[in-house]
Rosetta silent file (secondary structure, phi, psi, omega in degrees, C-alpha in Angstrom):
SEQUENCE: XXXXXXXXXXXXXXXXXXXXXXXXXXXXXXXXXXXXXXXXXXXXXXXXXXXXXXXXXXXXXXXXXXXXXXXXXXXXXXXXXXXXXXXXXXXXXXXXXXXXXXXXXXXXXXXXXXXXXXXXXXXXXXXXXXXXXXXXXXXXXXXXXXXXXXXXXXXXXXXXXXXXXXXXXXXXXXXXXXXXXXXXXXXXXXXXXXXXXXXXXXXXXXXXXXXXXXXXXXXXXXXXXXXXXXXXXXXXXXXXXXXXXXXXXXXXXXXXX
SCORE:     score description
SCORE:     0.000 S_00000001
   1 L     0.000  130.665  179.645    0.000    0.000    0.000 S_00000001
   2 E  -112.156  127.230 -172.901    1.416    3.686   -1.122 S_00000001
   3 L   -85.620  142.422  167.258   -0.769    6.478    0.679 S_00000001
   4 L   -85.206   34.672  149.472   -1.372    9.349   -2.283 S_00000001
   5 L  -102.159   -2.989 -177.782   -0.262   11.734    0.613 S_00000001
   6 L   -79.649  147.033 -179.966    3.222   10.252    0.146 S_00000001
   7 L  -108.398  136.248  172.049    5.811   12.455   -2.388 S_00000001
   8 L  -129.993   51.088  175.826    7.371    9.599   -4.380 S_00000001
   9 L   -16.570  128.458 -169.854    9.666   10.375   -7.033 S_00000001
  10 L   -92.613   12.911  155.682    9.144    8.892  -10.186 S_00000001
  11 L   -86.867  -22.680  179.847   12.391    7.521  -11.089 S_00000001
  12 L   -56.909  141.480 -157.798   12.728    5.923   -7.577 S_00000001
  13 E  -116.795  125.590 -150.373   12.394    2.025   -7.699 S_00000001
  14 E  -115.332  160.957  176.257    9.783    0.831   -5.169 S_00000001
  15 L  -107.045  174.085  168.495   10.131   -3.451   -4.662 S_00000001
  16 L   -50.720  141.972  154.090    6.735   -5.652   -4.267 S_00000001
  17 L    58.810   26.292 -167.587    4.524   -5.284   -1.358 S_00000001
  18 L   -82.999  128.564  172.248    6.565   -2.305   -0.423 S_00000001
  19 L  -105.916  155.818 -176.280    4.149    0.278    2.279 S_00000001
  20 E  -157.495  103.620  178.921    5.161    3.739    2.066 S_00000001
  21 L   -82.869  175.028 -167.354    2.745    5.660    4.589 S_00000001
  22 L   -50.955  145.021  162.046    1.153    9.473    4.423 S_00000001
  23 L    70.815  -10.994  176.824    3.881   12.117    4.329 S_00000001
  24 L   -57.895  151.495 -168.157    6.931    9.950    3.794 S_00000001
  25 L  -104.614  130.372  130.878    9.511   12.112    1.570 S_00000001
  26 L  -117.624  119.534  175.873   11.385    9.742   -1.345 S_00000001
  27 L   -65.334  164.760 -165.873   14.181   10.989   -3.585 S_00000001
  28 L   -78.952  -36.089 -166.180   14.422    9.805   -7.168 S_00000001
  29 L   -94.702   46.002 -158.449   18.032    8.075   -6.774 S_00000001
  30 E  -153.727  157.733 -170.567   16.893    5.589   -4.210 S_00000001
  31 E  -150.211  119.213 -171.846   15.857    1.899   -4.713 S_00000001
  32 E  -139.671  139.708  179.804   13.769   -0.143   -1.819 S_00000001
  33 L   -36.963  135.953  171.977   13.232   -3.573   -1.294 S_00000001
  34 L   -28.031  138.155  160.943   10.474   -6.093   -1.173 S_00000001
  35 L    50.861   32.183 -157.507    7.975   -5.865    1.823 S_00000001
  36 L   -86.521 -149.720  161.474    9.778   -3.178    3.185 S_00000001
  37 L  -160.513  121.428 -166.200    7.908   -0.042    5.524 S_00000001
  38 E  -111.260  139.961 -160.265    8.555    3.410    5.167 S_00000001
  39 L   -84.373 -179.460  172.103    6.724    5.180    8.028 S_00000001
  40 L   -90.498  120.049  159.036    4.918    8.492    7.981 S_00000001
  41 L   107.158  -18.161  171.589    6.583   11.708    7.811 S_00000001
  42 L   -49.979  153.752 -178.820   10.421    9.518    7.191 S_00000001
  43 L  -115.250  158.726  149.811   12.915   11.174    4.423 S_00000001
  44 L  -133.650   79.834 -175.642   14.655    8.966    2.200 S_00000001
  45 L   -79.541  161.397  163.570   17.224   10.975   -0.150 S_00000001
  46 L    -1.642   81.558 -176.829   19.335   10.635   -2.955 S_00000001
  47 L   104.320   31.213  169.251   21.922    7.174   -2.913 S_00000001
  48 E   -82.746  124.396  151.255   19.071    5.209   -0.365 S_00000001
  49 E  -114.360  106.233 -174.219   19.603    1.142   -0.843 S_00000001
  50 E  -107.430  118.143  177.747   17.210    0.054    1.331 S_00000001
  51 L   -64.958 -158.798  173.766   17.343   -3.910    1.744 S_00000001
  52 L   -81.008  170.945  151.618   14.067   -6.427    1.967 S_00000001
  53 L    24.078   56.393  164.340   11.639   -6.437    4.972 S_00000001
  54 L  -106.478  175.925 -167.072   13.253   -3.185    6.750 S_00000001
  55 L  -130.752  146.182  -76.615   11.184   -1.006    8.651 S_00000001
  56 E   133.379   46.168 -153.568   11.854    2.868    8.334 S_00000001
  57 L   -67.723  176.052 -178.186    9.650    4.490   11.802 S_00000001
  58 L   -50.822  114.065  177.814    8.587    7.703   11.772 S_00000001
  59 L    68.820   26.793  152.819   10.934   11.170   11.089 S_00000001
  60 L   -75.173  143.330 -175.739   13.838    8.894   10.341 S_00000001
  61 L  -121.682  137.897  173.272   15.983   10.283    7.648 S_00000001
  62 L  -124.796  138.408 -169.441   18.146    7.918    5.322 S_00000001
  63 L    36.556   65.549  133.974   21.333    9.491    3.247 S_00000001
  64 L   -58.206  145.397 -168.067   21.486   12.586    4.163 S_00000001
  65 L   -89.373  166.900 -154.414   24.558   14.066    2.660 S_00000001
  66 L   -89.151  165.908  177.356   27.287   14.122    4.964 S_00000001
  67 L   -86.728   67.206  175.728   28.354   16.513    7.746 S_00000001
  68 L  -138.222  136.301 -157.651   31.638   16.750    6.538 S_00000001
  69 L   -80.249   -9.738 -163.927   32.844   20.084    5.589 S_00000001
  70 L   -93.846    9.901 -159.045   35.610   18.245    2.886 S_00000001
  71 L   -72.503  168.255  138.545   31.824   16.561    1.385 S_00000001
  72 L  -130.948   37.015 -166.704   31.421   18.347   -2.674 S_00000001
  73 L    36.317   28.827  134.238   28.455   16.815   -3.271 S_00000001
  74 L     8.868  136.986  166.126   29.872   13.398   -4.645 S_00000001
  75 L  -108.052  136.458 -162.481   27.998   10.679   -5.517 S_00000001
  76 L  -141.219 -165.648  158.842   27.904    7.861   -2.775 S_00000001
  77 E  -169.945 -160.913 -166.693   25.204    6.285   -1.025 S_00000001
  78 E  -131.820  131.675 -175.531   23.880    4.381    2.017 S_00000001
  79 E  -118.242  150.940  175.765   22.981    0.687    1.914 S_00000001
  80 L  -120.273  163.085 -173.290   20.847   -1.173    4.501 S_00000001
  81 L  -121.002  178.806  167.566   20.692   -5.008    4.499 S_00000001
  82 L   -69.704  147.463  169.061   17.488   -6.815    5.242 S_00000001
  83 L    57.434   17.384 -170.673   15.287   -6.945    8.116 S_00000001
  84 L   -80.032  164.773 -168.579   17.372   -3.941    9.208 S_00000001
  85 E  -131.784  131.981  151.401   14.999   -1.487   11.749 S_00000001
  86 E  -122.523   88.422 -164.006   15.259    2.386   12.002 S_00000001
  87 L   -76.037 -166.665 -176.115   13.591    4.239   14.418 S_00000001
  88 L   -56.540  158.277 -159.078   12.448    7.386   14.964 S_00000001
  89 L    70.857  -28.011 -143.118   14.606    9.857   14.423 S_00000001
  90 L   -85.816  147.276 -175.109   17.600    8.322   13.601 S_00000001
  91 E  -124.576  177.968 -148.155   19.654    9.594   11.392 S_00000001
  92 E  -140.930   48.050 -167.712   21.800    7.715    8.269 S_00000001
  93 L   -54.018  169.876  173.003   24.666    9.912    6.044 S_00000001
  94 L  -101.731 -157.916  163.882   25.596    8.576    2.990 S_00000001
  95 L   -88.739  168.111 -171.652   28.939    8.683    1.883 S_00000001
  96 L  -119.466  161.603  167.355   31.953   11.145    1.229 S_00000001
  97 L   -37.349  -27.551 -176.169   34.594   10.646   -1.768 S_00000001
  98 L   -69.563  -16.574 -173.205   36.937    8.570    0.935 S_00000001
  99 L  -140.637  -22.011 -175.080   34.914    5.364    0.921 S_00000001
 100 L   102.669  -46.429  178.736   31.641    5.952   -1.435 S_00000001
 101 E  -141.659  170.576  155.493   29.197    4.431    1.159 S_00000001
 102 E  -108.074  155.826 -172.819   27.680    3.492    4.281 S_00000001
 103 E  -148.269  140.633 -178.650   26.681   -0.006    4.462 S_00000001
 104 E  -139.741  124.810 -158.721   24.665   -1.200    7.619 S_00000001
 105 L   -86.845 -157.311 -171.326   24.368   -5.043    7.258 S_00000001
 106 L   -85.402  141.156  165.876   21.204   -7.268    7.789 S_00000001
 107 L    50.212   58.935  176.285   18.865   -7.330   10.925 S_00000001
 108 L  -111.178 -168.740  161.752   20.459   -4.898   12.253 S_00000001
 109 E  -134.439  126.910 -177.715   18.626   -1.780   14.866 S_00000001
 110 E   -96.006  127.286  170.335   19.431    1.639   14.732 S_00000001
 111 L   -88.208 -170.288 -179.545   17.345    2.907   17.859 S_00000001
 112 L   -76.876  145.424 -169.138   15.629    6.501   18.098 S_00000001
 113 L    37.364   40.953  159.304   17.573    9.686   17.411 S_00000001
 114 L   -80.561  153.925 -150.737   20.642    7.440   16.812 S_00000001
 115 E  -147.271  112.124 -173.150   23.060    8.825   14.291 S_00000001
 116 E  -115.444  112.859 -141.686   25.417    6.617   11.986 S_00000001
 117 L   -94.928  159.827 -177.977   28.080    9.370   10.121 S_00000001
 118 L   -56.020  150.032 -173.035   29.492    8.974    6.413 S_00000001
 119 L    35.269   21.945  166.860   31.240    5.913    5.172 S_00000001
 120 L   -64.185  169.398  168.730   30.931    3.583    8.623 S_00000001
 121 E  -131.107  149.655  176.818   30.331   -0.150    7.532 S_00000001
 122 E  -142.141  106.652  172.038   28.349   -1.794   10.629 S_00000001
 123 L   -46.771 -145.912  166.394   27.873   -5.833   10.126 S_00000001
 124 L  -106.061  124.660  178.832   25.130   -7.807   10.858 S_00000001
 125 L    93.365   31.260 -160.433   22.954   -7.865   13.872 S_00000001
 126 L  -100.231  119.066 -177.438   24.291   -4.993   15.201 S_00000001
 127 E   -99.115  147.676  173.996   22.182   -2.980   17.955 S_00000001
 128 E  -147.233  123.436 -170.867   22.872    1.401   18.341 S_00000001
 129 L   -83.267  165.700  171.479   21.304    1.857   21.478 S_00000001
 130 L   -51.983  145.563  158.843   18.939    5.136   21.383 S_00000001
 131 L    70.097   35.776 -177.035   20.958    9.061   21.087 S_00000001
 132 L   -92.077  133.977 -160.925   23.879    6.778   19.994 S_00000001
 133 E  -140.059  130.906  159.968   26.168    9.038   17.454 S_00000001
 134 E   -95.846   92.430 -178.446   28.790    7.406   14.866 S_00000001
 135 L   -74.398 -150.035 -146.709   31.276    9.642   13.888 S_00000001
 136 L   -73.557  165.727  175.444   32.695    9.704    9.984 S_00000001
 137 L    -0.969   71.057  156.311   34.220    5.689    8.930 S_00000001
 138 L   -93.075  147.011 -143.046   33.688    3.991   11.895 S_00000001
 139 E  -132.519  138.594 -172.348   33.940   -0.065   11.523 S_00000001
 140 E  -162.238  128.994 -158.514   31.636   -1.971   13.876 S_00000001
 141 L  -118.956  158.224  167.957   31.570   -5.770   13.267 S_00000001
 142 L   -17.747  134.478  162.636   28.672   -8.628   14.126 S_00000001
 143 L    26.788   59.307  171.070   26.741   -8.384   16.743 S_00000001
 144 L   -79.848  169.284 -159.566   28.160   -5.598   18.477 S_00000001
 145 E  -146.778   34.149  174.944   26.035   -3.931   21.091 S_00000001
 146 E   -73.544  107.927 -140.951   26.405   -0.247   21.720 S_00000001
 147 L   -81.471  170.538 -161.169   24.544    0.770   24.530 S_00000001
 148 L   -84.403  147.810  166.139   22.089    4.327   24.483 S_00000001
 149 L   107.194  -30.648 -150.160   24.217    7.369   24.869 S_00000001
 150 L   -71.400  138.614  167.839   27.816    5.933   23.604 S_00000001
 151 E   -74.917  127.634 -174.662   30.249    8.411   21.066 S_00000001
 152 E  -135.979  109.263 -154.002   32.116    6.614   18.910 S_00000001
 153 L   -68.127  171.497  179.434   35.100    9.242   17.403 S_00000001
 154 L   -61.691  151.638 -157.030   35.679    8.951   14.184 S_00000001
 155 L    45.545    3.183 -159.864   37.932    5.970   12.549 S_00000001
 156 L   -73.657  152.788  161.385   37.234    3.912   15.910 S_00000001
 157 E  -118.635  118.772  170.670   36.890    0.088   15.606 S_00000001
 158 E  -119.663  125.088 -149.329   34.571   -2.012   17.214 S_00000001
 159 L  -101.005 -148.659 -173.720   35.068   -5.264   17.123 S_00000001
 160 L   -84.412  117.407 -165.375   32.605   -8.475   17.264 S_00000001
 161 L    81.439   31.254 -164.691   30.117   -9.764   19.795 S_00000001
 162 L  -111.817  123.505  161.344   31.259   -6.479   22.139 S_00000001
 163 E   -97.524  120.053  177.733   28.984   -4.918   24.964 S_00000001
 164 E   -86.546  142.072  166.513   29.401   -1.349   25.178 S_00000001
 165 L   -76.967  155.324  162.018   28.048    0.076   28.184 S_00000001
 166 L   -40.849  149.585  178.401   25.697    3.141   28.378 S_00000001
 167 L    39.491   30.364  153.728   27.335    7.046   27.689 S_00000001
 168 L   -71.329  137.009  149.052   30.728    5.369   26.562 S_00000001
 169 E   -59.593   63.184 -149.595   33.500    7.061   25.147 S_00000001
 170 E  -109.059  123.391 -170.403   34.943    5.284   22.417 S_00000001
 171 L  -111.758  -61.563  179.249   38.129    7.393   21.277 S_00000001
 172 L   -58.854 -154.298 -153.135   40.257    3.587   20.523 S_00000001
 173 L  -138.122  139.293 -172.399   39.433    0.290   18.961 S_00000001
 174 E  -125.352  118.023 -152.109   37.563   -1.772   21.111 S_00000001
 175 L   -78.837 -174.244 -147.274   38.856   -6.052   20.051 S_00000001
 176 L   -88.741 -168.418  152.543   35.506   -8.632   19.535 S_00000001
 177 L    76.054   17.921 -158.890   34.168  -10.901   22.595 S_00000001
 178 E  -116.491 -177.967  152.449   34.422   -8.398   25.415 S_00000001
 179 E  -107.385  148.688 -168.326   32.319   -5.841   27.576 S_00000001
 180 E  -146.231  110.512 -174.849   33.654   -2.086   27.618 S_00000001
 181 E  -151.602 -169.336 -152.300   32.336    0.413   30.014 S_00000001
 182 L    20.149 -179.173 -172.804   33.495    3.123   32.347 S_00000001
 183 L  -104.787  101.607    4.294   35.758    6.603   31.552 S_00000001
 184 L   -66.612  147.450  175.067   38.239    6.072   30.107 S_00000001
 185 L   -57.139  115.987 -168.163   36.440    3.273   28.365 S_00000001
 186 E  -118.113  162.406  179.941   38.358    0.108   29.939 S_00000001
 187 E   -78.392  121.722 -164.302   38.265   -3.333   29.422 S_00000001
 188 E  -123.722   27.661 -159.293   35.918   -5.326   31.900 S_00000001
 189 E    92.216  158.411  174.341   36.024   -8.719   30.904 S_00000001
 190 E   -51.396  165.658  175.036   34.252  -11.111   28.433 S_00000001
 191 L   -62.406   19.558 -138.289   30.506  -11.013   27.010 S_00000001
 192 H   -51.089  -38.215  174.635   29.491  -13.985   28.511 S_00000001
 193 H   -52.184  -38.751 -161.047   25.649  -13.342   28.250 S_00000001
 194 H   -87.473  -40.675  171.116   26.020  -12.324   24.458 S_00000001
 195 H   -56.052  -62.511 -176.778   28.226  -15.382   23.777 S_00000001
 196 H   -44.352  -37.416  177.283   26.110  -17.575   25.501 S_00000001
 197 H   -56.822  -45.051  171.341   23.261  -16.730   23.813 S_00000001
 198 L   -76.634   23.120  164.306   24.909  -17.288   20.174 S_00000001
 199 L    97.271  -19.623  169.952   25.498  -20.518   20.866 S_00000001
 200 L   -27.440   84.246  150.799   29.051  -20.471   22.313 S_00000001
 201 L   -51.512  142.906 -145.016   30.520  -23.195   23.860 S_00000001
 202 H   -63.455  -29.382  148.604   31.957  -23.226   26.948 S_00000001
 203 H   -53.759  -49.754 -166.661   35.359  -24.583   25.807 S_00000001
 204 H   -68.931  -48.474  165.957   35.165  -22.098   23.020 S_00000001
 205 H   -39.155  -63.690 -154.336   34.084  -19.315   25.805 S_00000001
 206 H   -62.439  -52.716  178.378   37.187  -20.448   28.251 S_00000001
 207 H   -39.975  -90.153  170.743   39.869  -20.697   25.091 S_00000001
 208 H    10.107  -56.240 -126.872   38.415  -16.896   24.742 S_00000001
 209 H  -123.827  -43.896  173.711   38.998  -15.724   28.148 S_00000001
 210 H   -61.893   -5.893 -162.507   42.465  -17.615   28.862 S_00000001
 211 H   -76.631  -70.538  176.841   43.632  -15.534   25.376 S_00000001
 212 H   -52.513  -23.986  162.058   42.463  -12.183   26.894 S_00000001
 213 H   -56.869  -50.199  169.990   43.887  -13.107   30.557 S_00000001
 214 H   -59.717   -8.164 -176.037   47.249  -13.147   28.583 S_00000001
 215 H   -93.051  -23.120 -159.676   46.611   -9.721   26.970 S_00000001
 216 H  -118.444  -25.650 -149.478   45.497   -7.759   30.015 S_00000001
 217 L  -117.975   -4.063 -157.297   46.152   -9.661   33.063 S_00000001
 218 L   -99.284   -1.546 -166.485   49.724  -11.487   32.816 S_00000001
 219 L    45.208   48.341  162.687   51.675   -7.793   32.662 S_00000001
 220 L   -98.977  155.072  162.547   52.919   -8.124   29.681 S_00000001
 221 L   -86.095  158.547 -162.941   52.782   -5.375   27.182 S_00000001
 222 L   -58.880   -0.032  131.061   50.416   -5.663   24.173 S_00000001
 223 L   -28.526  -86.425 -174.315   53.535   -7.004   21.954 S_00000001
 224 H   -71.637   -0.948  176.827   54.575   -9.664   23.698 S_00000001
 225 H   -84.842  -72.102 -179.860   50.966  -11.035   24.595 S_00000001
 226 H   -26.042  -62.241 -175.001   50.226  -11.159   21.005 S_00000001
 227 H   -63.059  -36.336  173.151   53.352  -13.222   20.555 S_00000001
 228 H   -68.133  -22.651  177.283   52.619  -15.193   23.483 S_00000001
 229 H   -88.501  -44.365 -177.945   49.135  -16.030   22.559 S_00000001
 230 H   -63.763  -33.776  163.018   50.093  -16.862   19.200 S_00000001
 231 L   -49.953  -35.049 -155.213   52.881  -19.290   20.845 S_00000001
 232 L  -113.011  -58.608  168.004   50.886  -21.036   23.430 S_00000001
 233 L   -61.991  138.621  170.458   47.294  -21.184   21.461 S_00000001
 234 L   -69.507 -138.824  165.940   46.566  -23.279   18.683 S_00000001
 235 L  -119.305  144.241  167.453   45.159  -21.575   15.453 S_00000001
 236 L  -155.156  166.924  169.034   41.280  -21.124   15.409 S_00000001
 237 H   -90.537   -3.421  164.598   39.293  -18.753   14.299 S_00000001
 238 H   -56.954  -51.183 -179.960   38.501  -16.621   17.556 S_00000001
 239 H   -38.588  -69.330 -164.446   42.502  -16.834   18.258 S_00000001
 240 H   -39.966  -64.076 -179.988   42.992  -15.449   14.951 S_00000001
 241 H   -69.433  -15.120 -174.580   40.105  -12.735   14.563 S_00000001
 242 H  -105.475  -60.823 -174.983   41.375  -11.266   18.367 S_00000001
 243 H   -42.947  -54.884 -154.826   45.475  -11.180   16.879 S_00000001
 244 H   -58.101  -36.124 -165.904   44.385  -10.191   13.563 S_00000001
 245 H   -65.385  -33.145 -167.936   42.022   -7.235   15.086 S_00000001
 246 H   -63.711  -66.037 -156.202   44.967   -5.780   17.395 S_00000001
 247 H   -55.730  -40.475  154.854   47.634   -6.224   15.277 S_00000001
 248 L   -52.857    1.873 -171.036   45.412   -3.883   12.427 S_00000001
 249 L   -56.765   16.668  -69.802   44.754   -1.711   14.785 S_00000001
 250 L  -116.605  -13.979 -179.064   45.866    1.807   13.826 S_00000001
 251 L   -90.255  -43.648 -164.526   44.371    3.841   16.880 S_00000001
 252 L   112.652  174.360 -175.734   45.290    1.466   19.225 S_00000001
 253 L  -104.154 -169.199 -178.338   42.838   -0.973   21.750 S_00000001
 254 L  -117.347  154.705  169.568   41.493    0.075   25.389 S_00000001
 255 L   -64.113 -138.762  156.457   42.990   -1.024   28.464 S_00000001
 256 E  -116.791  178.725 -177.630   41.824   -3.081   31.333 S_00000001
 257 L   -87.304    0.000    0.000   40.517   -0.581   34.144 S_00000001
């Protein structure tokens, strides 16, 4: 159903069984997905890829161009995956000349008046807790967590299966499996609820937890743990995916508190 109170541009490419309620705004350069729902009074501009069976709530804006003063009106855009949710408010840039796009993966939730900045990529299954702000290419991997309030500067890494706590500060790179809370944002130990939940097993959990005892707890510096983990652990992929994230690091990780 399309309400004839909706502005629809007619170059824009609507999919099957697509709802588009009263007052929704759509630009011409935008293409959205089967069965999706674009709420009343939502913008959708110029370089929107809107996946299947997303949801769009009310006064959400998607690709906006970005708030970056080096922006020259480029063409880039913003992709959504399926089953992805955006509530009210929230807002979506598109991309600047450094990367082309923003990409927000499948099933993920942007909560209300949450804000994801030009050229982040955010994986799948990702929650941004409400009044949650991304700044510019910010990297956020599966089933991340970022709790309502947290800042996340610009270039920051966050890495997979990570609880952020509420009103964190994330100026570093924060590595996958852990919880991250207080100021400065410190390291507080593993997810264990969020692991458990996916299915983790508890050998797979413990391997986890002895890796990160050696990075934080054994007073070594973040060199020689790496080398020491890679010595002493066998190869898997969690070993692998926690070395690989560090060692890329370019900001640096957070500490323990």
């Amino acid at each position: 159903m399309i309400s004839n109170l909706a502005f629809i541009h007619p170059e824009a490419k609507i999919g099957k069984d697509v709802i588009i309620e009263p007052f929704a705004f759509i630009a011409g350069n935008v293409y959205i997905g089967d069965g999706t729902w674009i709420g009343p009074n939502s913008t959708i501009l110029d370089g929107a890829r809107i996946g299947k069976n997303c949801k769009i709530f009310p006064s959400a804006v998607v690709s906006g161009i970005p708030q970056d003063l080096k922006f020259r009106g480029e063409k880039s855009t913003v992709e959504l995956g399926d089953n992805t949710t955006v509530r009210e408010c929230a807002t979506v840039n598109r991309g600047t000349a450094a990367v082309g796009r923003t990409i927000i993966g499948k099933n993920c939730l942007l909560m209300a008046y949450s804000h994801v900045g030009h050229d982040c990529a955010i994986g799948n299954n990702v929650i941004i807790g409400n009044s949650t702000a991304l700044a510019g290419e910010v990297d956020i991997d599966d089933w991340a967590i970022l709790s309502a309030g947290t800042m996340v500067h610009q270039f920051a890494h966050i890495g997979g299966h990570v609880m952020i706590g509420g009103g964190a500060k994330v100026r570093i790179d924060v590595p996958p499996y852990i919880k991250a809370d207080r100021d400065p944002l410190s390291f507080l130990g593993l997810n264990l609820v969020g692991l458990t939940r996916r299915g983790f097993e508890k050998e797979r959990i413990d391997e986890i937890h002895e890796i990160y005892r050696a990075i934080y707890q054994m007073g070594m510096n973040f060199s020689q743990a790496l080398e020491f983990v890679e010595k002493e652990f066998k190869p898997s992929s969690d070993r692998d995916y926690i070395l690989d994230f560090i060692r890329k690091s370019e900001r640096g990780i957070i500490k323990a508190r």
